[in-house]
C-alpha positions in Angstrom: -28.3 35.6 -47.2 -31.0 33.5 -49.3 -34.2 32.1 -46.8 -34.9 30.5 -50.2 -33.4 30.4 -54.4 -34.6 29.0 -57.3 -32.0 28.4 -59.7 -32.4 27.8 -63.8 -29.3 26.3 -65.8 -29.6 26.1 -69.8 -27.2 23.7 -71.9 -25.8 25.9 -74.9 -27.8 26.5 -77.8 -31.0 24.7 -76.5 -33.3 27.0 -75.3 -36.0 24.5 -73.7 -33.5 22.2 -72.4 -33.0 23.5 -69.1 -33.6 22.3 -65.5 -34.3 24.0 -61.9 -33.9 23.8 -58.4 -35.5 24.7 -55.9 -39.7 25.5 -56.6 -41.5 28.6 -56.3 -41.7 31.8 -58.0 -39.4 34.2 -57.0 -37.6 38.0 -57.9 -35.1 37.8 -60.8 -32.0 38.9 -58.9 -29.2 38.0 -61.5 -27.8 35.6 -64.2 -24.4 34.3 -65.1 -23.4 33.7 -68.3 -19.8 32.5 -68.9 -20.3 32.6 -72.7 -20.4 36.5 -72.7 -18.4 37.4 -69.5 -14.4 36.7 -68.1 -13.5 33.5 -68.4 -9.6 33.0 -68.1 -9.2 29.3 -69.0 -8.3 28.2 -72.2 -11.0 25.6 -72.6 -15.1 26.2 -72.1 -16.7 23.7 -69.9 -19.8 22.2 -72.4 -22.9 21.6 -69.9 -24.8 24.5 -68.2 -22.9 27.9 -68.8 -25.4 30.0 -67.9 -26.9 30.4 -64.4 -29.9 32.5 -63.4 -30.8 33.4 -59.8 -34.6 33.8 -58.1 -35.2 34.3 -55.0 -38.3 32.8 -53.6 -38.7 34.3 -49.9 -37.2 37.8 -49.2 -33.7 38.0 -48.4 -30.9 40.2 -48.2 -27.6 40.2 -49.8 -24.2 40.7 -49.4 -21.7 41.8 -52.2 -18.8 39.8 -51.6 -15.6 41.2 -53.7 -13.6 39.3 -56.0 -10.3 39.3 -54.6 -11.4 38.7 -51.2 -12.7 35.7 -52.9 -9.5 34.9 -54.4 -7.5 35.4 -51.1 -10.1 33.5 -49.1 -9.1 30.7 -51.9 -5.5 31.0 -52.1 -5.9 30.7 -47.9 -7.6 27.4 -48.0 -8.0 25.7 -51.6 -10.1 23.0 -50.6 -13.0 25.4 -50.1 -12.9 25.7 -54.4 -12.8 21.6 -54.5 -16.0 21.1 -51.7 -18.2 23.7 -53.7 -17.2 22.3 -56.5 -18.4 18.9 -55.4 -21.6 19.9 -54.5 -21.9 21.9 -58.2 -21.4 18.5 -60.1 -23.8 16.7 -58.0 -26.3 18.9 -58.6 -26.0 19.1 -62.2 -25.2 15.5 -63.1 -28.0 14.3 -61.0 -30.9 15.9 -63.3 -28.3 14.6 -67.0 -29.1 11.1 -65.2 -32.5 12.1 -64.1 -33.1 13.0 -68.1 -31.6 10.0 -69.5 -34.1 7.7 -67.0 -37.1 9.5 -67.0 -37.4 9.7 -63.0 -36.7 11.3 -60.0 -35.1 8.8 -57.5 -31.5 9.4 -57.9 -29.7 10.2 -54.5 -25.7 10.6 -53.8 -25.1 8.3 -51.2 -26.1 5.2 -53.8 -24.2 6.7 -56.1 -20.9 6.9 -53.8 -21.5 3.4 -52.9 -21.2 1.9 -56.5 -18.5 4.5 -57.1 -15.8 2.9 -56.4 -16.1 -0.4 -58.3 -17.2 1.6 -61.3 -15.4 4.8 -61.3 -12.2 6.3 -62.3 -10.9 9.9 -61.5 -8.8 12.2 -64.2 -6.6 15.0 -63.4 -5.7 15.4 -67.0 -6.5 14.9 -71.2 -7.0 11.8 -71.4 -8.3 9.3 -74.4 -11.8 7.1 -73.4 -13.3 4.5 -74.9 -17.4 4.7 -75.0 -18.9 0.6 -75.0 -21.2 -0.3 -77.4 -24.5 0.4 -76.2 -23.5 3.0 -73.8 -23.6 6.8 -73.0 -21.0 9.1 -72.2 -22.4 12.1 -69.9 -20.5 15.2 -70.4 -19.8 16.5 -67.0 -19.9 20.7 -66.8 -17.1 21.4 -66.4 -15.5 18.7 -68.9 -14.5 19.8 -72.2 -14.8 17.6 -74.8 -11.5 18.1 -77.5 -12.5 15.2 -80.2 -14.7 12.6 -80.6 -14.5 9.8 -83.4 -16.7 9.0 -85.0 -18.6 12.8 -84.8 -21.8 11.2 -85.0 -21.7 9.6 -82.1 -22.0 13.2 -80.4 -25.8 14.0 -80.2 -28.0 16.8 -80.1 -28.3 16.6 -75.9 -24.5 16.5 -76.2 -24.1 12.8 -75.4 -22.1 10.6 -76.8 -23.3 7.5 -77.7 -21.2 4.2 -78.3 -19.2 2.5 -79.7 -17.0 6.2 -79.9 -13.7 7.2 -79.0 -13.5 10.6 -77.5 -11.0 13.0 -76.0 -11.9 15.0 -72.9 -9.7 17.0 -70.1 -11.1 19.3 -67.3 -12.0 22.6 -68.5 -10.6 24.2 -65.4 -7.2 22.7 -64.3 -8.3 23.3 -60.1 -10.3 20.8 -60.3 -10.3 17.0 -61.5 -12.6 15.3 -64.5 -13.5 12.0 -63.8 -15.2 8.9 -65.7 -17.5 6.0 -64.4 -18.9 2.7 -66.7 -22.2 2.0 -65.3 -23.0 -1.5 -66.4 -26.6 -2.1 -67.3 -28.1 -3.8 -63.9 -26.9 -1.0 -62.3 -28.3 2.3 -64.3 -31.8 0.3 -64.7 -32.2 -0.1 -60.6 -33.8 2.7 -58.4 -31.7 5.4 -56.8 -28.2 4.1 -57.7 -26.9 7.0 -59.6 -25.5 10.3 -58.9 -22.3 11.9 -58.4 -20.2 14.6 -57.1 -17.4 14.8 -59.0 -15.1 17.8 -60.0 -15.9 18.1 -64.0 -17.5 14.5 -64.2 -17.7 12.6 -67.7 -19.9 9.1 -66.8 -20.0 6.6 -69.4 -23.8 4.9 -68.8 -25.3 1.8 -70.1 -27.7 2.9 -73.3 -30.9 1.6 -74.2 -31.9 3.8 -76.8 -35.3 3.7 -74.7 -34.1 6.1 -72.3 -33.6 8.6 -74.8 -37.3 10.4 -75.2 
């Protein structure tokens, strides 16, 4: 198994927008790329598609097969919604960390405020993005309309007032979609999220946009 891994996710069609985890140089070991390989759902989830693996310390690995995979899942489908979880975090922490320009976003802040602020979607759905707000594009949301088309920028935000229309790109797990008012996306360490297929709506000051 991995001592240590750096891993380096790219957002479609951007090639210097891209973010890592995990530092240290390492051995190129793999990368995966759901643009050009299988992928059996009929919608394409918009943030990070393509993965590459480094490891950073030796290790050794195990080949896995699909289908044992698949039987581990169909034995216990919760396993599919907890790495799932821990997927989102990971990736909607550093779209948040973008959008504020620092590095003090933890989960358990994050979780606290959900509740209040959050909403959870297991299908399509039509959302309404405020005036002065952002809508963050979870990974594995995919986004079917949004009005006006402008509102849709080049980091694949959408900026309010807009009208969009989202569903989960891959029906095993849920999208979800949180309003951040203002106080609370300008304080230290409040957001973050775990989320299956996440779509967060987050107060906008175009000053967090560099």
């Amino acid at each position: 198994m991995f001592n240590r891994m750096k891993i380096t996710e790219w957002v479609p069609n951007q090639v210097n927008r891209h973010h890592e985890r995990h530092v240290g140089e390492g051995e190129f070991i793999g990368e995966r790329n759901i643009l050009k390989y299988r992928w059996k759902g009929k919608q394409l989830p918009l943030m990070w598609p393509r993965r590459r693996y480094e490891t950073t310390t030796y290790c050794e690995m195990v080949e896995i097969k699909e289908e044992v995979i698949g039987e581990l899942l169909k034995a216990e489908p919760l396993i599919y919604t907890l790495i799932n979880n821990e997927i989102q975090a990971n990736r909607l922490i550093i779209e948040l960390r973008h959008i504020r320009k620092q590095q003090d976003i933890v989960a358990d802040s994050f979780w606290n405020t959900f509740p209040r602020c959050g909403k959870s979607l297991a299908k399509a759905e039509k959302l309404k993005v405020p005036e002065g707000r952002i809508g963050i594009v979870g990974c594995w949301t995919q986004i079917t309309l949004v009005a006006p088309r402008a509102a849709l920028d080049k980091d694949l935000y959408i900026r309010g007032p807009a009208t969009l229309w989202v569903e989960p790109a891959d029906p095993r797990g849920a999208d979800g979609l949180t309003h951040w008012p203002e106080n609370a996306i300008g304080a230290p360490g409040v957001l973050e999220t775990k989320l299956k297929g996440v779509t967060i709506i987050a107060a906008d000051p175009m000053k967090f946009m560099g």
